[in-house]
C-alpha positions as CSV (number, residue, x, y, z in Angstrom):
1,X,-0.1,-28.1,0.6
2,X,2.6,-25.9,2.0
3,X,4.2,-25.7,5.5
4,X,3.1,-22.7,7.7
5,X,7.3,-21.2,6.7
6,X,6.8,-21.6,3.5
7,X,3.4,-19.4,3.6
8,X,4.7,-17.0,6.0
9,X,8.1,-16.5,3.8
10,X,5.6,-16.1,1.0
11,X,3.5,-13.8,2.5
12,X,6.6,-11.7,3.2
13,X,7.6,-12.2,-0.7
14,X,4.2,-10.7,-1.3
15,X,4.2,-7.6,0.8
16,X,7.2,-6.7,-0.2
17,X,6.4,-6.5,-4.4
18,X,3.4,-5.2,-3.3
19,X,4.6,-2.3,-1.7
20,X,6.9,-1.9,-4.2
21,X,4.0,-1.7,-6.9
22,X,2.6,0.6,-4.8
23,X,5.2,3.0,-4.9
24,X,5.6,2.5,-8.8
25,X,2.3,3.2,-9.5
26,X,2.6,6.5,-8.0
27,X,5.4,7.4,-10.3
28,X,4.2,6.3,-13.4
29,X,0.8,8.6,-12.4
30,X,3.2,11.2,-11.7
31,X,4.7,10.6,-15.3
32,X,1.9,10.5,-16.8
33,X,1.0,14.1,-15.5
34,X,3.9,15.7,-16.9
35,X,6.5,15.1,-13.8
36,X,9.4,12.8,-15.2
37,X,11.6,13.3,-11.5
38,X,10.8,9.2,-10.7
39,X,11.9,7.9,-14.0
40,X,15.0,10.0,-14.2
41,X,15.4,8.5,-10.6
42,X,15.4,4.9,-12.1
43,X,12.6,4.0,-9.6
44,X,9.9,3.2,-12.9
45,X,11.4,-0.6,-12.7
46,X,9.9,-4.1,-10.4
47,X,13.1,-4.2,-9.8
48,X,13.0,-4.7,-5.9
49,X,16.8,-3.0,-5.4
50,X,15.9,0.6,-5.9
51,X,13.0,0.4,-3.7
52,X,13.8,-2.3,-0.9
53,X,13.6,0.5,2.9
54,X,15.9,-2.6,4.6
55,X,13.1,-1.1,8.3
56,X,9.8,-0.7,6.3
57,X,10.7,-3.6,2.9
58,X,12.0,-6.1,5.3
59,X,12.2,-5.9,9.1
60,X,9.0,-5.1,9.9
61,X,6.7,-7.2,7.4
62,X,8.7,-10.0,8.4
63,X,8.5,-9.2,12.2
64,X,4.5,-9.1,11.9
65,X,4.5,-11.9,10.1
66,X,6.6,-14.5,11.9
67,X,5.4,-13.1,15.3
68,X,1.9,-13.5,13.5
69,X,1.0,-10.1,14.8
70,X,-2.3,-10.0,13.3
71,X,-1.7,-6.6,11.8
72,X,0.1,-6.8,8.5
73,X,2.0,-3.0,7.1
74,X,5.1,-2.3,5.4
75,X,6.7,0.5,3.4
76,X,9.1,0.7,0.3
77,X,11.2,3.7,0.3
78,X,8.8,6.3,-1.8
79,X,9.0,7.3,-4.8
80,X,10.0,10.9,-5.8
81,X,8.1,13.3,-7.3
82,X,7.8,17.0,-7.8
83,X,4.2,17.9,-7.7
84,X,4.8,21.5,-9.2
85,X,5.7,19.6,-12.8
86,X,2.2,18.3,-12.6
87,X,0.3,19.2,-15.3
88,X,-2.8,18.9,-13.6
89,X,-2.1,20.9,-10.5
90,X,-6.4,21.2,-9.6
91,X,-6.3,17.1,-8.8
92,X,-2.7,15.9,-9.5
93,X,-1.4,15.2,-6.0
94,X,-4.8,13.2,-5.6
95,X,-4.5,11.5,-8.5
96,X,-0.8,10.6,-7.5
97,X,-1.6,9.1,-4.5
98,X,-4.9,7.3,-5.3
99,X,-2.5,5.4,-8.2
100,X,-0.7,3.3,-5.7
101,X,-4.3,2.6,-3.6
102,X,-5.8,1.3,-7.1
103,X,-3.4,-0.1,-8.0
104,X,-3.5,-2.6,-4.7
105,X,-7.2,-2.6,-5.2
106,X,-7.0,-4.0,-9.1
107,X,-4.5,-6.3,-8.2
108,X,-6.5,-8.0,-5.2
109,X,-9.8,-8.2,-7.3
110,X,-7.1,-10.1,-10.2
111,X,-6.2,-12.4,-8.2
112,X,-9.5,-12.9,-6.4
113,X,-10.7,-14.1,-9.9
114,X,-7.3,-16.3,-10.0
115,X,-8.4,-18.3,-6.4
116,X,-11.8,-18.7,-8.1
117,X,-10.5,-20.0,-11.5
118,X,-7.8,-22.3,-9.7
119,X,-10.6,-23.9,-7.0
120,X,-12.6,-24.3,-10.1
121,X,-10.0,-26.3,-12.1
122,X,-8.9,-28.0,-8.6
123,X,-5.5,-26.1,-8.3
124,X,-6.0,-25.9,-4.4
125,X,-2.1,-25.2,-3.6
126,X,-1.8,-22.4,-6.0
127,X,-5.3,-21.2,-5.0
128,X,-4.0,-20.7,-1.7
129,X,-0.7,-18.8,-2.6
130,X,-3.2,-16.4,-4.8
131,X,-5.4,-15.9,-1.7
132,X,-2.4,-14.4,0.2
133,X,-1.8,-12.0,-2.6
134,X,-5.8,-11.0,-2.6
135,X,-4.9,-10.7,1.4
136,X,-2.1,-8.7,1.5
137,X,-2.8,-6.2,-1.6
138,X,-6.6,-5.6,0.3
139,X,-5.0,-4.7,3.6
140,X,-2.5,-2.4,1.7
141,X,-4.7,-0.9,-0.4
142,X,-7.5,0.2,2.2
143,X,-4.9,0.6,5.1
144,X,-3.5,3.2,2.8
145,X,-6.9,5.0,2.2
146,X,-7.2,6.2,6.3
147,X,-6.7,9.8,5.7
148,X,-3.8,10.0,8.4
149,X,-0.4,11.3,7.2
150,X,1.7,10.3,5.1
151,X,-0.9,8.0,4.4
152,X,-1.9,8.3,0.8
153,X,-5.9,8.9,2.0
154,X,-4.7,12.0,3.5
155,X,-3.1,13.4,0.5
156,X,-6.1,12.2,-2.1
157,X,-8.2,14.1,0.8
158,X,-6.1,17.4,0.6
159,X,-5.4,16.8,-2.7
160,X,-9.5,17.3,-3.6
161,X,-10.3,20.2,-1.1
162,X,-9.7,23.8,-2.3
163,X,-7.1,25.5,-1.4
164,X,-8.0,27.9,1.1
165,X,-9.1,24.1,2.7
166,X,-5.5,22.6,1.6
167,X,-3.3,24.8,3.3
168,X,-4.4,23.6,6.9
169,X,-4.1,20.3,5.7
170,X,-0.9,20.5,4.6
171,X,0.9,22.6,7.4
172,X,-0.7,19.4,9.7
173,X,1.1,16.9,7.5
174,X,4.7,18.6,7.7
175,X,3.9,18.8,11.5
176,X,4.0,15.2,11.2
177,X,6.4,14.4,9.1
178,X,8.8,15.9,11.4
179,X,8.6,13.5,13.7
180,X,9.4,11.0,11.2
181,X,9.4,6.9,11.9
182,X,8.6,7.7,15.9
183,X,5.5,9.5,14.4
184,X,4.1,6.6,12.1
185,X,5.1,4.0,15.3
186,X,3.0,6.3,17.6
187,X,0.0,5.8,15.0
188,X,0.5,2.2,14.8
189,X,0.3,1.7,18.2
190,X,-2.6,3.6,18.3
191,X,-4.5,1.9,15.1
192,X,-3.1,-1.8,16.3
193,X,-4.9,-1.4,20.2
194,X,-7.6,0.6,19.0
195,X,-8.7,0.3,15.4
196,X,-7.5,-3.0,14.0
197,X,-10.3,-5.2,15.4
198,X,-12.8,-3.8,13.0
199,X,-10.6,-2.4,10.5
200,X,-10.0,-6.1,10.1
201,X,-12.9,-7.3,9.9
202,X,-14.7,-5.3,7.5
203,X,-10.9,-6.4,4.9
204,X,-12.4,-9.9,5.7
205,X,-15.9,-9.2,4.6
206,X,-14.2,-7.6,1.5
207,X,-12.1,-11.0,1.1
208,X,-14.9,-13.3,1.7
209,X,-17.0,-11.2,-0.9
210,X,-14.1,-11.1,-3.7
211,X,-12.8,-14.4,-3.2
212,X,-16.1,-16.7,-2.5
């Protein structure tokens, strides 16, 4: 069994590739639609380097974690894209930004199946590495589908409503965005005193169902 540091260091190992998969979802989605801008960035690699925000990658994960917060978020620095080269321009935006909340999604519900195949075959240790990897790819995956900006639930939400609908949507997000990082802290605040209870607690019905 591991120490409580090794699992915590872990559990920062795991956010951050996660995050990063999250991000290179979206540009291979992107790619996929016609826009090349991410793989003529070099950012279409698991190589952590071209990704790793030192605030978002690093800092803060590992803050939540080692303070054991009980909220657990992080960011890699996003990947670029031009959403005009889409070749889809009806639903490409939404299919961008639903690739990196699948993508978290698919991976959780793999691993799931790897904690039930390890307790089955009596692998408890690496069951329990695979659970945090179910954990942390769950909490990405549906914290990023809260339609709040520059969440990626907002853009799948504007990215599906016609465009007389969009526009509104859109102006609110640069709004936003504007305010940058003190704009995403004000939100967290918000979500951490007043929606993390059962935010959390419907994940954990999610785990419990997935993982057994």
């Amino acid at each position: 069994m591991q120490s409580s540091l090794e699992l915590q260091i872990f559990t920062v190992a795991a956010l951050i590739f996660s995050v990063i998969i999250h991000e290179v979802a979206h540009g291979y989605a992107a790619e996929a639609l016609g826009d090349p801008t991410a793989k003529l960035a070099g950012r279409l690699t698991l190589n952590p380097l071209p990704h790793i925000d030192l605030v978002g990658s690093v800092l803060i994960p590992a803050m939540l974690v080692l303070t054991q917060a009980g909220v657990l978020f992080g960011w890699a620095k996003p990947v670029p894209y031009n959403p005009y080269n889409l070749k889809n321009q009806r639903w490409g935006e939404a299919i961008v930004a639903g690739a990196g909340i699948a993508t978290n999604l698919a991976v959780a519900v793999l691993f799931a199946l790897v904690v039930r195949a390890s307790y089955a075959f009596g692998a408890s240790d690496f069951a329990e590495l695979a659970i945090i990897i179910v954990f942390v790819n769950l909490s990405l995956g549906l914290f990023n589908l809260i339609p709040f900006p520059p969440l990626d639930g907002f853009t799948v939400i504007r990215g599906l409503l016609p465009l007389k609908f969009a526009l509104p949507f859109r102006e609110f997000e640069e709004r936003l965005r504007r305010g940058g990082i003190f704009t995403l802290l004000i939100f967290l605040f918000v979500f951490t005193h007043f929606f993390a209870g059962p935010f959390y607690s419907f994940i954990f019905s999610v785990f419990r169902l997935l993982v057994g």
